[in-house]
C-alpha positions in Angstrom: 73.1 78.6 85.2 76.3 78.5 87.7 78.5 81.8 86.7 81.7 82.1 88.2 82.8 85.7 87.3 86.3 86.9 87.1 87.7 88.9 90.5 88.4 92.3 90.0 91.7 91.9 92.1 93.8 88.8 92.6 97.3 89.9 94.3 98.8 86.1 94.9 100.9 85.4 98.3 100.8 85.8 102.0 101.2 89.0 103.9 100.5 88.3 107.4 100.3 85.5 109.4 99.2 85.0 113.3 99.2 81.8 115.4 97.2 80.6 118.7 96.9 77.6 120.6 93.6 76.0 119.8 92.6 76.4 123.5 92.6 80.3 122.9 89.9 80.4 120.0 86.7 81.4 122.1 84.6 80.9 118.8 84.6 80.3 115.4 81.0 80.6 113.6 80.0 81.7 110.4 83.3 83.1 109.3 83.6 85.3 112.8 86.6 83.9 115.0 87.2 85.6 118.1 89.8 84.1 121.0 90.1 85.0 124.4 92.9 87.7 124.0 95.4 89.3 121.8 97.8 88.0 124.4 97.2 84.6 122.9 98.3 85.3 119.7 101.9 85.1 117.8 102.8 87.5 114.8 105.3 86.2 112.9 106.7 87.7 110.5 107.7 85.7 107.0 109.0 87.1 104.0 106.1 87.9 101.5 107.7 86.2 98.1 108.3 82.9 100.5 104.9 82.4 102.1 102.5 79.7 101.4 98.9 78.3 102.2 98.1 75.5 100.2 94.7 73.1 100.9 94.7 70.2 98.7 91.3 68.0 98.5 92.9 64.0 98.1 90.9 61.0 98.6 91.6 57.8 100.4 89.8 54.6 101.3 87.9 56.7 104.3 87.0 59.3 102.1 88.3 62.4 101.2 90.6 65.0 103.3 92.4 68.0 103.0 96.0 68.6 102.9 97.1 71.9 104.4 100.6 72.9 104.5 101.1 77.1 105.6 104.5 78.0 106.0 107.5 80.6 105.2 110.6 82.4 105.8 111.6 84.8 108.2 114.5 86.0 108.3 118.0 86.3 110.4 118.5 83.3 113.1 118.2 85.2 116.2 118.5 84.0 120.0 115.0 85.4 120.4 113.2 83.5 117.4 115.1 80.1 118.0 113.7 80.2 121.7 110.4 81.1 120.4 110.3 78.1 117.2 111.9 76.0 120.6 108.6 76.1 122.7 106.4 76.2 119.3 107.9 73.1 118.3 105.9 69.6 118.0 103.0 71.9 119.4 99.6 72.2 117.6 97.8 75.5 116.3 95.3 77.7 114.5 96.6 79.8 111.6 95.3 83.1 110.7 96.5 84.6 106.9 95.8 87.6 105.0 96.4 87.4 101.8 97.4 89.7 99.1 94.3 90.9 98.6 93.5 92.0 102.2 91.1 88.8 103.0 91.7 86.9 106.1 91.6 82.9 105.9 91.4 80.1 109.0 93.7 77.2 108.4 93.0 74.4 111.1 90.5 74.4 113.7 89.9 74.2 117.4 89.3 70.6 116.9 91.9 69.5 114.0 95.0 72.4 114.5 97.9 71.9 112.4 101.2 70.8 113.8 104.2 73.3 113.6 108.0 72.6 112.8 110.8 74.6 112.3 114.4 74.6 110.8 117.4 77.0 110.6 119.8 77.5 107.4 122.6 79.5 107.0 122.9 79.0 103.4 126.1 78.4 101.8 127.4 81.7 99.7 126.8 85.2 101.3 123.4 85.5 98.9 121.4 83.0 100.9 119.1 83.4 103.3 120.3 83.0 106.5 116.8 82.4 108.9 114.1 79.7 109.4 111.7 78.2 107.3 108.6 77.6 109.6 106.0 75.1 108.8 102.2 74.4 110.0 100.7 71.0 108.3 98.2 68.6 108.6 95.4 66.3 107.1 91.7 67.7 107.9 88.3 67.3 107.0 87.9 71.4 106.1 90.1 73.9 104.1 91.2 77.2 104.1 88.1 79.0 105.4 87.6 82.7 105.0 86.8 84.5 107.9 86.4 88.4 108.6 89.0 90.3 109.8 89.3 88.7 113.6 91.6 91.5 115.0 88.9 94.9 114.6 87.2 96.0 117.7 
């Protein structure tokens, strides 16, 4: 018999997320990834109640794939941020996310990183959110994969 218990916690959304060129992962095996310096890696910050990781498992006449899509909002358009999304734009890269419930998850890979894209809104009334809504997506042939916690020494 197969049991699939229920979790004793299950806190939904994003809290963290960290990006780095693929060319900076030094290795990713059995849920360890380590890369070639903290250096390499981007913190951004997005709002926890707008975050988003979602792997979907879709089939097509090659076979099956996943859809990935990991994005959010962070807030404030800022000189800083818009240069950063700038140079980020049309580029390719790894995702790491913890989650709610403190677990850490790899979206992309090395070989297959997912492609980010950016856009600013103002909003229209003074209760909008005035930032950018950031956005890392592609097709793959792996999902979300949990891995440890890649940033203890």
């Amino acid at each position: 018999m197969i049991t699939l218990p229920k979790p004793t916690e299950n806190l939904g959304g994003l809290l963290r997320m960290w990006v780095l060129e693929p060319s900076a992962v030094a290795s990713l095996s059995s849920g360890v990834l380590s890369f070639s310096g903290q250096g390499d890696v981007i913190w951004l910050y997005i709002t926890p109640e707008s975050s988003h990781a979602d792997c979907e498992l879709r089939r097509s006449a090659a076979g099956h794939y996943y859809e990935l899509s990991v994005g959010g909002f962070t807030p404030r358009i800022r000189e800083e941020a818009q240069r950063l999304f700038e140079r980020m734009a049309g580029r390719s890269y790894v995702v790491v996310l913890r989650d709610g419930n403190g677990q850490y998850q790899l979206a992309g890979s090395p070989s297959e990183p997912l492609r980010f894209s950016f856009s600013a809104r103002t909003g229209s009334a003074v209760t909008d959110r005035n930032g950018y809504e950031v956005k890392f997506e592609r097709q793959c042939t792996m999902p979300l994969q949990q891995i440890q916690d890649p940033f203890v020494v």
